[in-house]
Residue, then its C-alpha position, 0 to 999 in steps of 0.5 A: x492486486x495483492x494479499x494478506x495472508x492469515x499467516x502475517x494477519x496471525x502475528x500483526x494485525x491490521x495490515x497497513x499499507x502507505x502509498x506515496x506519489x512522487x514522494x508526496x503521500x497520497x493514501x493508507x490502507x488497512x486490512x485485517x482479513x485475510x484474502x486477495x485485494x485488488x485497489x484501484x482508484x484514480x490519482x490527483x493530477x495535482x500529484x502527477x508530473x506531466x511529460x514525465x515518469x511517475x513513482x509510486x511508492x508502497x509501503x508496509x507498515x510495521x512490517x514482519x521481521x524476517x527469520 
């Protein structure tokens, strides 16, 4: 679960999110209203390591500067 203030979409719009398993790119997201979002979707074996601890990475795209 996560948001998208109106304060970030205000300054860049969409939103985008990459998400990477286990290094390999599996799905992007975008979101250009504000709110509280919650993804949810079952992952390719084919990206899984069996037996094995599995990275999921979360990237903001473009993110905003800080101050």
């Amino acid at each position: 679960m996560f948001s998208t203030p109106h304060e970030v979409l205000s300054h860049h719009s969409p939103v985008q999110i990459r998400i990477a398993i286990n290094g390999q790119p599996w799905e992007e997201l975008r979101y250009d209203k504000d709110g509280i979002y919650d993804f949810e979707k079952p992952v390719p074996e084919r990206l899984l390591r069996p037996q094995a601890e599995n990275l999921v990475r979360l990237e903001v795209v473009h993110p905003r500067p800080a101050r």
